[in-house]
C-alpha positions, 0 to 999 in steps of 0.5 A: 763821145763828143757831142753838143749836150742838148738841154733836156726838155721836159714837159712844160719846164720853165727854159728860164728861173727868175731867181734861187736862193743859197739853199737851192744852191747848196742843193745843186753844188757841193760848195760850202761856208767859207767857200760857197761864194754865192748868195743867190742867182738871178736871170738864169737861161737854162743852158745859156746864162745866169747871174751870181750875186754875192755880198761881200762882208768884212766878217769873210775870213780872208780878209783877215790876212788879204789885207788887214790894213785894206781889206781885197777880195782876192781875184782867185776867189773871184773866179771862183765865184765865176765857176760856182755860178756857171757850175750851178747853171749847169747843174739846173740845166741837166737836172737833179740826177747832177745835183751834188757832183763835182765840177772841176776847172780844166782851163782859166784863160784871159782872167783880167781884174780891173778893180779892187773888190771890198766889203760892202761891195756886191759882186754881179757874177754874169756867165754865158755859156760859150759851148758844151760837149759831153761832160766839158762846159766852157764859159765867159764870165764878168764880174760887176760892182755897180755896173762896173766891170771889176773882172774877167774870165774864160774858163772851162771845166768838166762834171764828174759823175 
């Protein structure tokens, strides 16, 4: 059936959190080190938007091999980022029983990356939802350091129950 999926209202449930730490992002997504890549969530808008916050550190495994002489935080991997923020703002949106389910991409389009990424760096992952139906999700999303845009994305995927 495809259909919009309403944001499910509960109560006096808050429509907006102002912030969740990695461990209430561990609860909601599957992800973990080394490839949880985010640390926190900022500014989230149930069923609308949030920001991800990730801390980029020289002890990161890929930057052994990507590159050792000038250390990149490879684009993928950006996207990525992209996708675990948008997966969690989902799951916060449709609620616990989607806690721990798997979200897999189905498209990435229009992925641009306009400057490299470094350790020391803090990515600002900003994602808005541009539609749901059923269990597909598709979102826009940027990627900040120090306001600046260091990449780009449109990208859906679908949770898997």
């Amino acid at each position: 059936m495809n259909k919009e999926v309403e944001v499910p209202s509960v109560g006096d449930s808050p429509t907006s959190i102002e912030s969740i730490d990695v461990m209430r992002i561990m609860e909601a997504i599957p992800h973990r080190y080394p490839f949880l890549l985010i640390d926190r969530m900022v500014d989230i808008v149930l069923g609308s938007s949030a920001v991800g916050i990730k801390n980029v550190t020289a002890s990161e495994p890929h930057f052994q091999g990507h590159f050792p002489s000038r250390p990149v935080m490879p684009g993928v991997l950006i996207i990525e980022a992209m996708a675990q923020t948008a997966a969690t703002l989902v799951v916060l949106t449709l609620g616990t029983a989607f806690e721990g389910k798997l979200v897999y991409f189905m498209t990435i389009d229009g992925a641009k990356f306009r400057r490299p990424v470094e350790p020391g760096d803090q990515l600002r992952i900003h994602v808005e939802k541009e539609r749901s139906r059923a269990n597909v999700w598709k979102f826009k999303g940027v990627a900040r350091v120090d306001g600046v845009s260091v990449a780009e994305a449109t990208f859906s995927a679908m949770i898997m129950g």
